[in-house]
N, C-alpha and C positions, 0 to 999 in steps of 0.2 A: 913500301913507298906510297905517299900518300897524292896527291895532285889535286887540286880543283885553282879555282878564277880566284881574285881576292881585290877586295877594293879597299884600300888602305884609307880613305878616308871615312868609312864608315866603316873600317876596319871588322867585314864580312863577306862573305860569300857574293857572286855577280848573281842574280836571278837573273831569267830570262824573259823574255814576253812572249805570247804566241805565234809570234810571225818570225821567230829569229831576229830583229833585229837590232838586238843589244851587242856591240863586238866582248868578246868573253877572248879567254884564252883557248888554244887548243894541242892536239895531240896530231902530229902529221907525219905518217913517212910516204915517202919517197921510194919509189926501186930499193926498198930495204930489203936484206936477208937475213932469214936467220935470227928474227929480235927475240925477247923472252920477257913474256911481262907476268910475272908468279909474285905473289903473295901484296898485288898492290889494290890503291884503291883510286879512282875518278871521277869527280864530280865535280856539276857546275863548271861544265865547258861547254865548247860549241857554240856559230850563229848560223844564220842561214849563207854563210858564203862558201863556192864548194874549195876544199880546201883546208878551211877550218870549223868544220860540223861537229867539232869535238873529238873522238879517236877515229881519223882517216887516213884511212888507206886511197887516196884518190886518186896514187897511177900516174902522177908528175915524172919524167925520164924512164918511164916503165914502171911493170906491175913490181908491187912487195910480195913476196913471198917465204915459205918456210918459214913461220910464225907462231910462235907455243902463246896461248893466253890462259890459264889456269891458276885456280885457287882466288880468284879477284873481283873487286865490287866494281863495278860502272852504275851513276843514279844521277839523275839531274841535266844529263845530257841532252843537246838539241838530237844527235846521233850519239848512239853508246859505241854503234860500229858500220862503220863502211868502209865498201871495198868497191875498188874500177880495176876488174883484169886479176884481182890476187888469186895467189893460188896454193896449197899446200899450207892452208893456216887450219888448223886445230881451237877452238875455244872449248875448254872444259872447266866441269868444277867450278863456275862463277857464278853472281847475280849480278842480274840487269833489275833495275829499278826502278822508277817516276821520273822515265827518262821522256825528253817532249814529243820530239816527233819521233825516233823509231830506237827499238832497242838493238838489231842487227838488221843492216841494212847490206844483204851481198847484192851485187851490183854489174852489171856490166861488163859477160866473159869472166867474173868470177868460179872458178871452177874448183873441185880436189879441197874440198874442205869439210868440215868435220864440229859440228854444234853438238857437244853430247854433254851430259848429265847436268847441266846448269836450272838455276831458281832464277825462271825472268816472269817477275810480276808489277801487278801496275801499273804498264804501258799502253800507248794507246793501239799498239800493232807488238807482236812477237816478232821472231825471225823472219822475213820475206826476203826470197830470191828474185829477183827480175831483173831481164834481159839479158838471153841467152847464157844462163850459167847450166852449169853440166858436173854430174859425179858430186852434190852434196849433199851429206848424212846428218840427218836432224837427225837423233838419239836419245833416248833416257834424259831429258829434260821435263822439268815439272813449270809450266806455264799457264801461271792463275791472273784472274782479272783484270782479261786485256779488252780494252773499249771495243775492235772490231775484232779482226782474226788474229788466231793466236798461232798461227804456220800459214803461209802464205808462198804457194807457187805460183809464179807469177811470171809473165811475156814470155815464153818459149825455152822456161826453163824446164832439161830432160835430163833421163838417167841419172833421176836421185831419187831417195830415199826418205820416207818420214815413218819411223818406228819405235815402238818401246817409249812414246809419249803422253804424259799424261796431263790434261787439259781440263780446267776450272772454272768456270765463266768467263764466255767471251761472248761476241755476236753471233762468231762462226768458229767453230773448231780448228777445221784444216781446210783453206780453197785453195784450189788447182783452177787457174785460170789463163786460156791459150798457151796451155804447157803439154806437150806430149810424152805417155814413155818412162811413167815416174811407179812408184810403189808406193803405198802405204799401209802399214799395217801395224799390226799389235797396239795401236794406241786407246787409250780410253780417253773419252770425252762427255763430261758433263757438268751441265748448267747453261747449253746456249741458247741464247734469247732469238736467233733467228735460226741455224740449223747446224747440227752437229761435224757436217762435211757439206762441202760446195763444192762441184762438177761444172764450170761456167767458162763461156766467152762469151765478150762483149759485143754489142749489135751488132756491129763492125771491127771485127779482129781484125789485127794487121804486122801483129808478130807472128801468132804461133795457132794451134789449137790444140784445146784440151780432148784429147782422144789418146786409145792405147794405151789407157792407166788401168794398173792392178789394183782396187783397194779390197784388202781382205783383214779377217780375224778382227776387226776393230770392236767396242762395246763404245754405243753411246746411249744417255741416260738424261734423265730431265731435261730435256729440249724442247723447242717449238715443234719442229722439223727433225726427223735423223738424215737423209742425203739429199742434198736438190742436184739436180741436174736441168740448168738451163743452157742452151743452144749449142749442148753439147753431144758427142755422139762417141761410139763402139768403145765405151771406157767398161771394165766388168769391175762387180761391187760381188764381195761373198763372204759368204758366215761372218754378219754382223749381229749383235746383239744388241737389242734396245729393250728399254725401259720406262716406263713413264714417257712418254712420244706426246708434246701436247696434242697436236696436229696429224701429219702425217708419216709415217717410216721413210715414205718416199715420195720425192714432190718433182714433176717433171713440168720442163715450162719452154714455152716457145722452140718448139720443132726440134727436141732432145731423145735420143734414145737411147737405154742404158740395159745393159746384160746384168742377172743376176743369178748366181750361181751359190750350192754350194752351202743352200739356206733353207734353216730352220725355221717357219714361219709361223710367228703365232701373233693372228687376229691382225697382220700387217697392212695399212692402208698405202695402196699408191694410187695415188691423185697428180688432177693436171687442171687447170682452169682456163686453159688457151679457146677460144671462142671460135678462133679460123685455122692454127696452123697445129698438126695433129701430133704426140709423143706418143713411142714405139717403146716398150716393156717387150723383153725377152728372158723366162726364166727357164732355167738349165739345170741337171745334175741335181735337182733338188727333192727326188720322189715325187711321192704321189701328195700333189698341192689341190686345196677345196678352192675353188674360185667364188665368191659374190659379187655379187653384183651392188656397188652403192659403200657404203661405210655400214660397219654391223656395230648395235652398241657394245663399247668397251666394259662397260660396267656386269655384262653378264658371261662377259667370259672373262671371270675368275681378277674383274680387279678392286674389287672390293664395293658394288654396286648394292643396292637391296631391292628388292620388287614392290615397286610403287602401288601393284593391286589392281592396275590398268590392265592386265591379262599380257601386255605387249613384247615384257618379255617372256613368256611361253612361247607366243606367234614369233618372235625371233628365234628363241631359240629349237624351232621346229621347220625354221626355215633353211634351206637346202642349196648348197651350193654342186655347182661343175666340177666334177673331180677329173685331176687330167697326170698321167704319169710323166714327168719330165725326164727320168732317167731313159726312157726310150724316145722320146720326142719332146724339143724345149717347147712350152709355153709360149705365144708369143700374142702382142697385145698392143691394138695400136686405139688408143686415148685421144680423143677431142672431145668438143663441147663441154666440157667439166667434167667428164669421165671420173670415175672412183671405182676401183675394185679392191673389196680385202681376201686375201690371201691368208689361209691356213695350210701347215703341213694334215698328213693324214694317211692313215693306215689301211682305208677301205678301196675296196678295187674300182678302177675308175668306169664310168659310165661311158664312156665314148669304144667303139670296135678300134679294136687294134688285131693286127694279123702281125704271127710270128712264124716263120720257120725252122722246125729243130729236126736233125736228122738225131736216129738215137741208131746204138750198134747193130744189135739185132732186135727180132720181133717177132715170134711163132716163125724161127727159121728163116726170114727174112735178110736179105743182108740190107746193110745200113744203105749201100745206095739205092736198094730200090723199094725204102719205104719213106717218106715222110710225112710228115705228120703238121697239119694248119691248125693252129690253133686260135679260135676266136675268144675273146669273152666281154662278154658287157656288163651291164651293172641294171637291174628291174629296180626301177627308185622304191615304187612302189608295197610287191611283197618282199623287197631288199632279200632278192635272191640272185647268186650268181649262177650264170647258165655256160656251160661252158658244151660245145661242138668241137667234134674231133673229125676231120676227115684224113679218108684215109685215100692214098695213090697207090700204087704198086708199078715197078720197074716193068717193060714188057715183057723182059725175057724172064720175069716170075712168074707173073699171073696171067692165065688165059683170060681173065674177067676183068673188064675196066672198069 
């Protein structure tokens, strides 16, 4: 089944203008159940009136729901898709295309829905969720050259999902914005012109907030930015993978604090530019991490730099970071005034005293409760030796000698 607008007197197609407002034909249900749109195609529909934006679901006598769309083109659309209230709809297997204003537009208590394995390119926006929708799974979708973001969480939409997504140039990868409570993960992203993932509320939220989100396992690549987090807070980010970072791995802004767990660090810049209001870094579960202080040139660790002869990368690479073990104690780091620190993993034992205590079973006839054992150790920058002190207690009823 085929569908688009048609003007008999120039016997083609209705174009559109930018503002919607040419009347075009459109696609609208109703409190539908049950439809099935397989093997069709849509284009050149939609204006800006809501109602007939093209394929809408707009919620006239109640939400539509229980809805299959697979195997099908939507291109040219003012809206390829919107929904107010639907629920239990499935899109799979489709393309979205040079649609104008958005290519899925869920909407409004939209909830229980299902965006998986579709080709949506071209558009000026991907998928976006907003206001208050709940339980929907972006999936195995390929989403190439979308003018801003290409998944968009958006006004207090929770408990869904962005996974298994792979992302192509856009502005921004994936933003979560005044949404709590969501996951992302396994997606790859690369080619964004401003940052691979966005962590954000607006100056003044008023839906929702972006906190409580898991993002994990993601790989993003040729980027400005890999994650911003603006005036966001307690969301955790872990074992992502970047590559080519124009800028920075991680960019915090306006009084944002973000947990990072879970991570392999190599040569990771996280920066902040905020002049008055200070961002809080918290790393976790990540071994033993080198702290510096400031950005270290990328070019001499290992990305393909040469030595200019200025001596300067020697003096860099002789310069010495904080080593701090996170697997017993997070990292924690709070950013103003321009702040920069880069972040390496690292193998060598950390410089700062840490005290452990280990009871062991016995010990020259000792029983286990009444010996243990403190164990201190630090790090001599200098003849880069480790010193390790043992003391020893003894139970009363062991030792006559304290």
């Amino acid at each position: 089944m085929r569908i688009t607008s048609w003007d008999i007197e120039d016997e083609d197609v209705i174009q559109q203008d930018v503002n919607g407002t040419i009347p075009r034909g459109y696609i609208q249900f109703a409190a539908s159940e049950g439809a099935q749109i397989i093997n069709s195609e849509f284009g050149y529909l939609g204006d800006v009136e809501p109602g007939r934006r093209g394929f809408d679901l707009f919620g006239g006598g109640g939400p539509s729901h229980d809805m299959e769309i697979r195997d099908s083109r939507f291109h040219n659309m003012w809206m390829a898709f919107y929904s107010n209230g639907a629920y239990n709809i499935t899109v799979d297997n489709s393309e979205y295309y040079d649609n104008i204003k958005y290519s899925l537009d869920l909407h409004t208590t939209t909830h229980d829905m299902n965006i998986t394995n579709n080709w949506i390119h071209d558009n000026p926006i991907g998928p976006i969720c907003s206001d208050r929708c709940w339980n929907i799974i972006i999936e195995g979708n390929l989403i190439e050259d979308t003018t801003t973001a290409a998944i968009f969480f958006s006004r207090n939409m929770t408990d869904s999902i962005a996974r298994n997504n792979h992302v192509i140039n856009a502005r921004t990868g994936i933003i979560v914005s005044e949404s709590p409570n969501n996951q992302i993960y396994n997606n790859t992203i690369e080619g964004a012109t401003r940052e691979g993932m966005g962590l954000i509320n607006p100056e003044l939220p008023d839906d929702g907030l972006t906190e409580g989100n898991v993002v994990y396992d993601n790989v993003i690549s040729d980027s400005e930015i890999g994650i911003r987090a603006t005036r966001s807070h307690n969301n955790i980010v872990q074992n992502t993978i970047f590559s080519d970072i124009e800028s920075s791995e991680y960019r915090l802004l306006a009084d944002s604090s973000l947990i990072i767990g879970r991570q392999d660090f190599d040569n990771a810049l996280i920066s902040e530019d905020d002049l008055v209001a200070g961002n809080f870094v918290e790393i976790a579960d990540s071994g033993i991490i080198e702290v510096f202080e400031g950005e270290r040139d990328r070019e001499e660790n290992g990305d393909g730099g040469e030595d200019d002869g200025s001596g300067d990368d020697e003096e860099e690479e002789e310069r010495e970071g904080d080593l701090y073990n996170t697997d017993i104690e997070p990292y924690r780091r709070t950013l103003n005034d321009g702040d920069e620190i880069t972040v390496n993993s690292s193998q060598n034992p950390p410089n700062y005293h840490h005290q452990k205590l280990m009871t062991l079973p016995t010990i020259g006839g000792l029983s286990s409760k009444s010996l243990k054992f403190t164990l201190f150790s630090f790090y001599l920058s200098a003849p880069r030796l480790v010193v390790l002190l043992l003391a020893l207690s003894c139970h009363p009823s062991d030792c006559k000698v304290q």
